[in-house]
FITORFI-207821 format. One record per residue (C-alpha): residue number from 1; x, y, z. Coordinates in steps of 0.02 Angstrom, whole numbers, plus 50000, padded with zeros to 5 digits. Each point is the difference from the previous one (the first is absolute). Example, Ala and Ser with C-alpha at 12.3 -4.5 7.8 and 13.67 -1.06 7.14 Angstrom:
# residues 2
n->1 | px->50615 | py->49775 | pz->50390
n->2 | px->50069 | py->50172 | pz->49967
***
This chain:
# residues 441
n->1 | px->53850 | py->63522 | pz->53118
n->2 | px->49881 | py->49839 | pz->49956
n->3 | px->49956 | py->49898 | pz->50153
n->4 | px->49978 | py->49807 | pz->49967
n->5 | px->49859 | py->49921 | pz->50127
n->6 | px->49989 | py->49798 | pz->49974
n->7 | px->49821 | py->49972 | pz->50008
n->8 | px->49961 | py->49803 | pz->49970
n->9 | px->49865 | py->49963 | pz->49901
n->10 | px->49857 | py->49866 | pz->50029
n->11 | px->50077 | py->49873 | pz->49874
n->12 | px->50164 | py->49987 | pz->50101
n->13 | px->50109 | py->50139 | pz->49883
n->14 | px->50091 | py->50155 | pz->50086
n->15 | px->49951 | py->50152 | pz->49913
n->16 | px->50094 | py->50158 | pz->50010
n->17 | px->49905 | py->50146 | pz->50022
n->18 | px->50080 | py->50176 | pz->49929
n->19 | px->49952 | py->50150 | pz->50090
n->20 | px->50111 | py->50167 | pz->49965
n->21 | px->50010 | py->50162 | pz->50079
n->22 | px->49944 | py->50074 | pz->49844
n->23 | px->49832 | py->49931 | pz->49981
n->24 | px->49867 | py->49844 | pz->50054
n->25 | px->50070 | py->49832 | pz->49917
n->26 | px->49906 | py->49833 | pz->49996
n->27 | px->50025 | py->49837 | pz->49984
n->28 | px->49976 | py->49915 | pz->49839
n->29 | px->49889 | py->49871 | pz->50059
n->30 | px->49862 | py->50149 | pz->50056
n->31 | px->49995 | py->50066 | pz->49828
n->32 | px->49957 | py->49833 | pz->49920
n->33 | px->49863 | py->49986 | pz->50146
n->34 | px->49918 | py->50134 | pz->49913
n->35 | px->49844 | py->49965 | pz->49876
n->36 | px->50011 | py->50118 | pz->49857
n->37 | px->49850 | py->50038 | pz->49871
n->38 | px->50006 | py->49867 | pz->49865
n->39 | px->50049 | py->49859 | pz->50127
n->40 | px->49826 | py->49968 | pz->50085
n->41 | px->49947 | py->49813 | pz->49969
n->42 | px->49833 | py->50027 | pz->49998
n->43 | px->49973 | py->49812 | pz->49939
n->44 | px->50068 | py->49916 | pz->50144
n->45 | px->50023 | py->50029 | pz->50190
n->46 | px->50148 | py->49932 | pz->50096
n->47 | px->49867 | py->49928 | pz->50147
n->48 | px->49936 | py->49880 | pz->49848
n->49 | px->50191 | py->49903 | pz->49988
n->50 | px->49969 | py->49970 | pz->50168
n->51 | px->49806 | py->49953 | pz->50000
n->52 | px->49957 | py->49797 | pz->49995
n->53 | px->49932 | py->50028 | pz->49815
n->54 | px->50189 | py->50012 | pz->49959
n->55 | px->50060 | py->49830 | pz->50108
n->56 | px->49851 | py->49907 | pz->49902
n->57 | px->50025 | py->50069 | pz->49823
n->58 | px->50146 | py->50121 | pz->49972
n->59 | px->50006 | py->50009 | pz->49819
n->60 | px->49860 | py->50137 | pz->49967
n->61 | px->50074 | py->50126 | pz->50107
n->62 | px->50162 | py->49952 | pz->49930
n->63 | px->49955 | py->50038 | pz->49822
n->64 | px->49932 | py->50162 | pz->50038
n->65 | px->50181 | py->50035 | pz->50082
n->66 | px->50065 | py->49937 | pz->49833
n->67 | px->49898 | py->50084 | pz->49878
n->68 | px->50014 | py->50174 | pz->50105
n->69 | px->50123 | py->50005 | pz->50137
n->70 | px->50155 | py->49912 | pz->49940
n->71 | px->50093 | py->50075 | pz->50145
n->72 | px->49878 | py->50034 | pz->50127
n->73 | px->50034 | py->50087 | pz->50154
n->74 | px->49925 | py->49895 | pz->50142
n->75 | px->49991 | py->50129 | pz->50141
n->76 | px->49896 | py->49881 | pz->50125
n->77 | px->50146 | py->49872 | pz->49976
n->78 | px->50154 | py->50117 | pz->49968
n->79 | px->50046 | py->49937 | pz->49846
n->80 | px->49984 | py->50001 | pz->49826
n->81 | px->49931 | py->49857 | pz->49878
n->82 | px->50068 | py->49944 | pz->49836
n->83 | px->49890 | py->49897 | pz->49890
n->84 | px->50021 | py->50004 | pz->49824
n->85 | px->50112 | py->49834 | pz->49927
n->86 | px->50146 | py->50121 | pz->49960
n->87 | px->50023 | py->50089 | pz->50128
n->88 | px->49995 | py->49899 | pz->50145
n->89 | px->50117 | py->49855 | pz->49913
n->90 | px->50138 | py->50194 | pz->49973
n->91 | px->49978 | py->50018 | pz->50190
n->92 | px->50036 | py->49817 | pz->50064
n->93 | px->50142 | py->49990 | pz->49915
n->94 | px->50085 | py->50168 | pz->50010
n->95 | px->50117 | py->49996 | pz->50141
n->96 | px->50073 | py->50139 | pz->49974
n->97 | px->49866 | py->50096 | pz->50055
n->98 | px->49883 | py->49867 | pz->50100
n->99 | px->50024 | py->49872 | pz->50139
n->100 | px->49910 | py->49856 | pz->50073
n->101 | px->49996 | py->49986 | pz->50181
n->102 | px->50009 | py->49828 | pz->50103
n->103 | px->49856 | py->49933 | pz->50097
n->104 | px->50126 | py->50034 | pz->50146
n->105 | px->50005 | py->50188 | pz->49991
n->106 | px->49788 | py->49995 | pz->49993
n->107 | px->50045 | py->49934 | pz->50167
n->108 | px->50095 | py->50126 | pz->50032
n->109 | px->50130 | py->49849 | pz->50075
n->110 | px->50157 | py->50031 | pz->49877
n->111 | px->50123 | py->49932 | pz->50116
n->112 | px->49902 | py->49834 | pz->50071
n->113 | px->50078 | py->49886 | pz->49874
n->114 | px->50088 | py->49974 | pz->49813
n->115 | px->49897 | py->49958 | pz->49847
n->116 | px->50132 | py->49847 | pz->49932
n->117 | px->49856 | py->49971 | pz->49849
n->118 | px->50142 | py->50052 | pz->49853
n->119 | px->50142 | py->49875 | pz->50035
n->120 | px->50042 | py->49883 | pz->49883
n->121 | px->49979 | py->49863 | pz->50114
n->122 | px->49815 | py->50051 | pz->50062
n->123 | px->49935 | py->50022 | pz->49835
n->124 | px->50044 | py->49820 | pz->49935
n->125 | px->49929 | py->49925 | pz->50171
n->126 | px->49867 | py->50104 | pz->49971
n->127 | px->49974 | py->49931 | pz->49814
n->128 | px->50040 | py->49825 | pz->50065
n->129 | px->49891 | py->49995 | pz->50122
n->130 | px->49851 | py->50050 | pz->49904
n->131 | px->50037 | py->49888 | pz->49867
n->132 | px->50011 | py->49850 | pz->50121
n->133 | px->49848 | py->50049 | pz->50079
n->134 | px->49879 | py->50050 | pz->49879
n->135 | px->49937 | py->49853 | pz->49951
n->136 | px->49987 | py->49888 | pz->50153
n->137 | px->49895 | py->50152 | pz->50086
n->138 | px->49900 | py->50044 | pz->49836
n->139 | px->49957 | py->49782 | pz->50009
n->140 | px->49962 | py->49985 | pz->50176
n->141 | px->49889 | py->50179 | pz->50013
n->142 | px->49909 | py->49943 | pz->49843
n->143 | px->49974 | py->49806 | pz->50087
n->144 | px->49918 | py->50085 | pz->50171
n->145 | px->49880 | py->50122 | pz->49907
n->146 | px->49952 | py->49811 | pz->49879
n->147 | px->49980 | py->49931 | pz->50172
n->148 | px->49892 | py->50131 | pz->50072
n->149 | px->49868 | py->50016 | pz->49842
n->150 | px->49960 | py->50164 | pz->50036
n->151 | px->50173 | py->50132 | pz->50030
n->152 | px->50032 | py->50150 | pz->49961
n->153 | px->50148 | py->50043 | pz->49891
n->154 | px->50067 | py->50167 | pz->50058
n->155 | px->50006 | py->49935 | pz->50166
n->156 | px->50038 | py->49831 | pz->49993
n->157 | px->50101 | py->50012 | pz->49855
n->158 | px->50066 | py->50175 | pz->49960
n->159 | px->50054 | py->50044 | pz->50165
n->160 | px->50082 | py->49871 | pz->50088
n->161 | px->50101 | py->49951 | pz->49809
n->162 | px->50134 | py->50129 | pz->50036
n->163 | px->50001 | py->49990 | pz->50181
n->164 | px->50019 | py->49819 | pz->49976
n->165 | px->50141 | py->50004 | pz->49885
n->166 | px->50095 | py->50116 | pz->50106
n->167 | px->49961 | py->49899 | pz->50158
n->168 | px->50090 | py->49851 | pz->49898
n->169 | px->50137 | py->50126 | pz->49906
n->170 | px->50049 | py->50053 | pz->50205
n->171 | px->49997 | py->49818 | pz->50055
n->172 | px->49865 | py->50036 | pz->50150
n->173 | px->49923 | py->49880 | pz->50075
n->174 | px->49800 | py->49937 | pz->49981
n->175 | px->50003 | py->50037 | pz->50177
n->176 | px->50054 | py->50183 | pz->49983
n->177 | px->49903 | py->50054 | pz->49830
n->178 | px->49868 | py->50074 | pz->50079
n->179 | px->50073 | py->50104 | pz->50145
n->180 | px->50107 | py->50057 | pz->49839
n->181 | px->49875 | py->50012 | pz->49868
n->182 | px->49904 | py->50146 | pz->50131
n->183 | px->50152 | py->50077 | pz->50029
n->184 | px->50076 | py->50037 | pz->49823
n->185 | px->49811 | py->50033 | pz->49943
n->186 | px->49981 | py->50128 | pz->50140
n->187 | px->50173 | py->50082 | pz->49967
n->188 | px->49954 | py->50016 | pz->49822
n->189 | px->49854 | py->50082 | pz->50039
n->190 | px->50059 | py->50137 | pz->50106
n->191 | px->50076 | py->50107 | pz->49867
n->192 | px->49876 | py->50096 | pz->49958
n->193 | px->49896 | py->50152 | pz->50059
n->194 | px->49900 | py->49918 | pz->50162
n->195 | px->50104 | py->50022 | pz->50161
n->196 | px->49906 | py->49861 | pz->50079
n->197 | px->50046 | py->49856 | pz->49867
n->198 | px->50200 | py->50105 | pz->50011
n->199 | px->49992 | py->49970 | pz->50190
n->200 | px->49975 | py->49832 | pz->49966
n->201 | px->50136 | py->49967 | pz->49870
n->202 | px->50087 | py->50068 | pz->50109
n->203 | px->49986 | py->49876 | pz->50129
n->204 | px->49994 | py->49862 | pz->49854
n->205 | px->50171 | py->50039 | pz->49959
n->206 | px->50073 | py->50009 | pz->50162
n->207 | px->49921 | py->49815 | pz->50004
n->208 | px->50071 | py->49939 | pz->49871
n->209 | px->50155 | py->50070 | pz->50032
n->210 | px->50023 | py->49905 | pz->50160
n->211 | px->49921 | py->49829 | pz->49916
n->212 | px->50147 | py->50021 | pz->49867
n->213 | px->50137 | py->50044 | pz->50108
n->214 | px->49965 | py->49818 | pz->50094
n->215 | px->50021 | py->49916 | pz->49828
n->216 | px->50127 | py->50085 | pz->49932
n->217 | px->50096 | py->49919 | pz->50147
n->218 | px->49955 | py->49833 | pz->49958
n->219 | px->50007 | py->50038 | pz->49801
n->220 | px->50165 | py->50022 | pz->50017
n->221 | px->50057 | py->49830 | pz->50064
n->222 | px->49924 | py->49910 | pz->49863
n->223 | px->50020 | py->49988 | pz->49794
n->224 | px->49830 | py->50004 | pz->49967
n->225 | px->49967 | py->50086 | pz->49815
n->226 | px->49860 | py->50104 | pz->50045
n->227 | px->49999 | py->50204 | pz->49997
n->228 | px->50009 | py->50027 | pz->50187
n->229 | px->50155 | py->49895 | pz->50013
n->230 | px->50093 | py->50088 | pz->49851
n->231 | px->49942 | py->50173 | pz->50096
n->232 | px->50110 | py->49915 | pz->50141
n->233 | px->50148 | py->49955 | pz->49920
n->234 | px->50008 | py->50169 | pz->49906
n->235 | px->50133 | py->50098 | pz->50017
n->236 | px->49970 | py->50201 | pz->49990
n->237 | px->50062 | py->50153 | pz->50068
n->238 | px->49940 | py->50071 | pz->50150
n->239 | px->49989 | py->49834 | pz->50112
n->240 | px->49926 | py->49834 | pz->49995
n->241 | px->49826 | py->49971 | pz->49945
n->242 | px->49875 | py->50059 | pz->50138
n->243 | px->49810 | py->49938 | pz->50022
n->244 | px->49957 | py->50176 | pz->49964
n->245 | px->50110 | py->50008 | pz->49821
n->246 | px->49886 | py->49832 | pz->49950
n->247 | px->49814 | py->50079 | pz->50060
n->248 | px->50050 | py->50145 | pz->49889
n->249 | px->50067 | py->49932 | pz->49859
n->250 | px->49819 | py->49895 | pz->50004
n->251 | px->49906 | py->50174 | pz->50036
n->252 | px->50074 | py->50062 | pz->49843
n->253 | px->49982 | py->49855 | pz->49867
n->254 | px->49843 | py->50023 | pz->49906
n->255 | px->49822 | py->49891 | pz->50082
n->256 | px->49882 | py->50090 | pz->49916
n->257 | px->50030 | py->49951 | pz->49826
n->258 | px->50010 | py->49819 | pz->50018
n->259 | px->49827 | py->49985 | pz->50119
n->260 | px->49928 | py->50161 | pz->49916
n->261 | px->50023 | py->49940 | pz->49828
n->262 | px->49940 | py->49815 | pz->50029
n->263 | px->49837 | py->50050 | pz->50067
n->264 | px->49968 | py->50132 | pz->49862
n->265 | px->50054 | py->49870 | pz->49872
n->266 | px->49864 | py->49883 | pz->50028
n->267 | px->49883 | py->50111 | pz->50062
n->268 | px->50014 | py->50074 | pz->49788
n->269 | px->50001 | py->49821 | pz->49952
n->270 | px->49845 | py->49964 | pz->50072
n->271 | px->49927 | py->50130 | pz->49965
n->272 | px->50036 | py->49979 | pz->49833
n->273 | px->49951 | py->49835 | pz->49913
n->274 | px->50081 | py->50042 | pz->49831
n->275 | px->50152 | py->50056 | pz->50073
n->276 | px->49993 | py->49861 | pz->50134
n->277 | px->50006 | py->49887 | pz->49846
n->278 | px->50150 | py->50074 | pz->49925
n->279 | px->50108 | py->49993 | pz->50160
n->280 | px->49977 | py->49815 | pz->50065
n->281 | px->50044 | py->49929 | pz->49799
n->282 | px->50193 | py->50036 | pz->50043
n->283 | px->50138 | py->50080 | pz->50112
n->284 | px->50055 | py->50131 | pz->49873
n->285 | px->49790 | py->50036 | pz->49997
n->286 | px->49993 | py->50034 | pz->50189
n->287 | px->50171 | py->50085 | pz->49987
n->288 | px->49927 | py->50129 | pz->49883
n->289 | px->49819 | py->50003 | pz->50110
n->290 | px->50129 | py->50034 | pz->50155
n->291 | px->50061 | py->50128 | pz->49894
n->292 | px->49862 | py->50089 | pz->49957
n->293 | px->49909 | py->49995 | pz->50188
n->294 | px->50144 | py->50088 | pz->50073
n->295 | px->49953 | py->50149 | pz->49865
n->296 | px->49840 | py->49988 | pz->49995
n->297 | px->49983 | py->49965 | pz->50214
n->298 | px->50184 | py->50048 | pz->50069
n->299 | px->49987 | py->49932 | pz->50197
n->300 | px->50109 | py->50144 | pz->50037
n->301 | px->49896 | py->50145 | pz->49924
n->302 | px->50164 | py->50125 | pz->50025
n->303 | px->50172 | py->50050 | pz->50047
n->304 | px->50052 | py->50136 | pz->50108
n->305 | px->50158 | py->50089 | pz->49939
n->306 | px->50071 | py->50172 | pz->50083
n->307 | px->50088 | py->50138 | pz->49932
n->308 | px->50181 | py->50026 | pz->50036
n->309 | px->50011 | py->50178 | pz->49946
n->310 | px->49885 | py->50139 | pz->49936
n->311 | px->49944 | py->49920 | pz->49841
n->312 | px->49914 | py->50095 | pz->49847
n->313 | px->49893 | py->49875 | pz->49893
n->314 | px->49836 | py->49981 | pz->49961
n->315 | px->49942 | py->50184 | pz->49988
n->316 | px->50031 | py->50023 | pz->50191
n->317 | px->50143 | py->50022 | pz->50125
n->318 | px->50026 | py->49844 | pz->50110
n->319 | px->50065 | py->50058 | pz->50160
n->320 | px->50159 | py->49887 | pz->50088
n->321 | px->49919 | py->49857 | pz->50092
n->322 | px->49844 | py->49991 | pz->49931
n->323 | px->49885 | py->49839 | pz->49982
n->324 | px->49969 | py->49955 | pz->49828
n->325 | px->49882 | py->49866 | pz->49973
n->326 | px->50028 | py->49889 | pz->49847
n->327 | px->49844 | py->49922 | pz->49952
n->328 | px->50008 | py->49813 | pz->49901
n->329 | px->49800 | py->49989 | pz->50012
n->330 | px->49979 | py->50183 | pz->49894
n->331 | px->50154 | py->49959 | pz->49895
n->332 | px->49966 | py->49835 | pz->49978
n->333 | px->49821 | py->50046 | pz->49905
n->334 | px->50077 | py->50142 | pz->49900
n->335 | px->49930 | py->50005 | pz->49849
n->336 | px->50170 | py->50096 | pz->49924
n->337 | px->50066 | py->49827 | pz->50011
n->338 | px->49883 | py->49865 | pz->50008
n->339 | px->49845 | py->49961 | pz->49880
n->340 | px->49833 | py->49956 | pz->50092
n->341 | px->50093 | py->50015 | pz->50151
n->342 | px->49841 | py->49963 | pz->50121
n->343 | px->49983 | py->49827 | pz->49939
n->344 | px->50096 | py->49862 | pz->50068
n->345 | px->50055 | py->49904 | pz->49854
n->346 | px->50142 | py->49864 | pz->50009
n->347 | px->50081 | py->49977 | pz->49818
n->348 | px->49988 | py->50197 | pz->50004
n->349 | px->50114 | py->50046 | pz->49834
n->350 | px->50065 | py->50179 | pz->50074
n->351 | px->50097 | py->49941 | pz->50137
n->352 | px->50179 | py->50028 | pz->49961
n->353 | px->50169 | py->49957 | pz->50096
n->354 | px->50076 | py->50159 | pz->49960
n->355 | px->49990 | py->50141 | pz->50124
n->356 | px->49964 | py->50175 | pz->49955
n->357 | px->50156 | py->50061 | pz->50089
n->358 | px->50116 | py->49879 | pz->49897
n->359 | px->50000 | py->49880 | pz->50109
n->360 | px->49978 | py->49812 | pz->49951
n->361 | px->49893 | py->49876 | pz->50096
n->362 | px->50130 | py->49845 | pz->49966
n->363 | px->49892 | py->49873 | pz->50102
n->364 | px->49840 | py->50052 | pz->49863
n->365 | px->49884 | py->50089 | pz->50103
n->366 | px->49868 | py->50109 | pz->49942
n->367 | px->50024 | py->50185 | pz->49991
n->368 | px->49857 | py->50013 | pz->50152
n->369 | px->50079 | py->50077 | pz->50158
n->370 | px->50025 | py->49903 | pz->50160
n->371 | px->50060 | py->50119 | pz->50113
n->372 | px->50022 | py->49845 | pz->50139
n->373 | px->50125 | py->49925 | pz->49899
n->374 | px->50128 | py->50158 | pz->49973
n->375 | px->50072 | py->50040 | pz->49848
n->376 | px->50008 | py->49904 | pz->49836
n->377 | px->50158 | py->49933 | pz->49947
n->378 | px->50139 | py->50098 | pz->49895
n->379 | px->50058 | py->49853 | pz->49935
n->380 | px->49944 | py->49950 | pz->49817
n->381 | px->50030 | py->49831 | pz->50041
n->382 | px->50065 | py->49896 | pz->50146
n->383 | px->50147 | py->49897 | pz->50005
n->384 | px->50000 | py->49821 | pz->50081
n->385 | px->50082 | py->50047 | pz->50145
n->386 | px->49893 | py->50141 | pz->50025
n->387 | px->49855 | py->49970 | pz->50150
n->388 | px->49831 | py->50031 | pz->49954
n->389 | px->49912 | py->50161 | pz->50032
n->390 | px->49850 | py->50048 | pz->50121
n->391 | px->49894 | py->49996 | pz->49853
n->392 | px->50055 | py->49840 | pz->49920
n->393 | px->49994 | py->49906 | pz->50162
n->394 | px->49849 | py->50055 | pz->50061
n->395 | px->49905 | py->49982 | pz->49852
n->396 | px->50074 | py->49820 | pz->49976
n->397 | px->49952 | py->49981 | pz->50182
n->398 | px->49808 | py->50048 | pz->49954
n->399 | px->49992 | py->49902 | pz->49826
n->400 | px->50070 | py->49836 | pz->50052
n->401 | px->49885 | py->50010 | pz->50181
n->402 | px->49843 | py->50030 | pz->49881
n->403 | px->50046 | py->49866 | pz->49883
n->404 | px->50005 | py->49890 | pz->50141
n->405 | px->49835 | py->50054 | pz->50054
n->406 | px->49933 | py->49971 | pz->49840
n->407 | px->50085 | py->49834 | pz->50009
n->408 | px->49920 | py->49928 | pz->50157
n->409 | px->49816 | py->50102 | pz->49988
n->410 | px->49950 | py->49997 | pz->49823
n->411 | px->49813 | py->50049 | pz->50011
n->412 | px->50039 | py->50144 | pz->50113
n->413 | px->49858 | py->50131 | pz->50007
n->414 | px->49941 | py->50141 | pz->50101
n->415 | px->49858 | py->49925 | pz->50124
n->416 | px->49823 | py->50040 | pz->49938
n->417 | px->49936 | py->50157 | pz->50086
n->418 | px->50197 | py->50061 | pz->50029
n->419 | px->50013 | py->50193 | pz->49941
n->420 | px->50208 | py->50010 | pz->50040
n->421 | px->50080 | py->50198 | pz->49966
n->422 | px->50163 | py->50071 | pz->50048
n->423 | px->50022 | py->50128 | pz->50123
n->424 | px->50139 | py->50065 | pz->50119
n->425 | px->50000 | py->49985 | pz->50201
n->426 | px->50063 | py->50170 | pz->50012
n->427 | px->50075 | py->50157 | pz->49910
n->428 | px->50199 | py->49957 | pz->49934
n->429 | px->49941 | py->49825 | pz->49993
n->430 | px->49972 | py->49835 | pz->49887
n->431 | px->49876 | py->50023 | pz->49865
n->432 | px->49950 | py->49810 | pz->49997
n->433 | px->49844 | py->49857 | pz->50020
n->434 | px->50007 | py->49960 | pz->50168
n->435 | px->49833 | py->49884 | pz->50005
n->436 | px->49991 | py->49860 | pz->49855
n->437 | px->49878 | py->49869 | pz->50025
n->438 | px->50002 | py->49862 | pz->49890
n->439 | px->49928 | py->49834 | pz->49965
n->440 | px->50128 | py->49863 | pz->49953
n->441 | px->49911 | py->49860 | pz->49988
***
């Protein structure tokens, strides 16, 4: 008679474990613990994906994954890492066998409140907003650093453009922006590995819960067109619209791509003086430089994606629940797929808008991954009445905000002395420029 003994695992998944009377059983998940000969990876040591080399400059250690771990077993980090172009694109979008997780489970806080991101509704306020905002924040961000002489983009610019434009998409006040700016930034933050910056998201979105749950009050006595009074009017099952349903469905919209991609934009551009001059000559130009940062620089170097079920692939047995880690910033340089792919080069002629798994990229973006944005669209073209996707509105939001920058600062140039690189605060996090000094006048 077989005896079945839940045993839950560290990533959240109940695992049975057989024993019979007849012999020892195990649990699957102890076998694939197990190191056989052939598997050492001699090349690489798990410590070094956690080591500040890797937050400055990931992509050496990356390529070495590429070229000789395609599926490495990360056994400091309980996972495994996928970073050729083809197999981590086969992993984000199999859901058969794969799932992402919210930001709300890394917080192990499920129940606190609804993520209200995929109505029909929210999405065009979303769009709307964004659209409406764009340019007045791009003008006036671009007008202060003019004023100051001396600014420095990825601050002064980068940072506060989509924080900005969802301050004015939410209808918040000048007054409140800050104490809601810190807030959303902090909750943002706390999804990753550090249980001090997860203590304080924590708290963040407790805060904001309570700020929105005051508003939503007030929202809803007015016909003001802005996102956080179409969250209050909205009708949905389960209950009215709680402050806790809106600081979720903000915790779950993508930041990173939007601030990430901005200051990695320009920090190419100028860096770049060719390039530079291809962008600023017209929109379509700094669409395709946009493009082509997010695969040569993704902000969001990569995805984590689960297993649902024991799945075979990849010359290995995945064990239910484990972490898979999809890598844009290996794929994204895979030289299966792109020519010269270490150079950052704007008219780039192998970008494509055809996905490997079938799928078409309607809006026209380039066949580099951007794991912050989801997945590409099925659709091989997009009726009028159809909104916009992640990627087509964010990389409109980018494009017309640079052009506008262009616009208003012509002669912009890195300050003389200014040596600018990209690096990420912590492990899980943005891959982006966070200090851009530059002279604008």
């Amino acid at each position: 008679m077989t005896e079945q003994i839940p045993v839950e695992g560290r990533n959240g998944v109940v695992i049975r474990q057989q024993r019979s009377g007849t012999g020892e059983g195990y649990r699957t998940y102890e076998v694939h613990q197990r190191e056989r000969v052939g598997q050492s990876t001699e090349k690489i040591k798990p410590i070094q994906l956690l080591s500040d080399d890797y937050l400055h400059n990931p992509y050496p250690l990356l390529e070495i994954l590429r070229e000789n771990y395609p599926c490495y077993r990360d056994w400091l980090g309980n996972c495994y890492w996928m970073s050729r172009y083809n197999d981590v694109t086969s992993v984000f979008t199999d859901d058969a066998n794969f799932e992402t997780r919210p930001k709300l489970w890394f917080y192990g806080m499920e129940t606190f409140g609804r993520d209200l991101g995929a109505y029909p509704e929210v999405v065009t306020a979303f769009a709307q907003g964004m659209d409406n905002h764009v340019e007045e924040v791009a003008t006036r961000l671009s007008r202060a650093m003019l004023a100051a002489g001396n600014a420095d983009l990825a601050r002064d610019f980068a940072a506060r453009l989509p924080l900005e434009i969802l301050a004015g998409t939410l209808g918040i006040s000048n007054a409140d922006r800050e104490h809601f700016f810190s807030r959303y930034w902090q909750a943002q933050r706390g999804t990753g590995w550090r249980p001090d910056l997860q203590v304080k998201g924590r708290v963040a979105l407790t805060e904001l819960a309570d700020y929105f749950t005051g508003l939503l009050a007030q929202r809803k006595k007015t016909d003001d067109a802005n996102l956080l009074s179409v969250l209050a009017g909205l009708d949905v099952e389960g209950g009215p619209v709680t402050g806790a349903d809106v600081a979720v469905t903000l915790l779950e919209r993508d930041h990173e791509t939007v601030h990430g991609a901005t200051a990695n934009l320009w920090y190419l551009l100028l860096t770049h003086e060719a390039e530079y001059a291809k962008a600023r000559s017209a929109p379509r130009m700094m669409k395709l430089a946009y493009l082509e940062a997010l695969r040569y620089c993704p902000p969001v170097l990569g995805a984590p994606r689960f297993t649902r079920h024991e799945v075979e692939r990849f010359g290995r047995l995945l064990p239910q629940g484990a972490l898979v880690v999809c890598s844009a910033a290996a794929a994204n340089r895979d030289p299966r797929v792109f020519t010269n792919p270490n150079s950052f080069v704007v008219d780039r002629p192998d970008l494509c808008q055809r996905e490997p798994r079938g799928q078409y990229r309607a809006d026209g973006l380039a066949s580099g991954i951007a794991l912050g944005l989801g997945k590409p669209s099925i659709h091989p073209a997009v009726p009028e009445d159809r909104p916009r996707s992640l990627y087509a509105l964010t990389r409109d939001t980018v494009v017309t905000a640079s052009m506008v920058l262009v616009e208003n600062i012509p002669d912009l140039e890195l300050r003389e002395g200014a040596t600018p690189g990209l690096r990420a605060l912590t492990i899980g996090e943005m891959h982006t420029c966070w200090q851009l000094p530059v002279r604008v006048g």
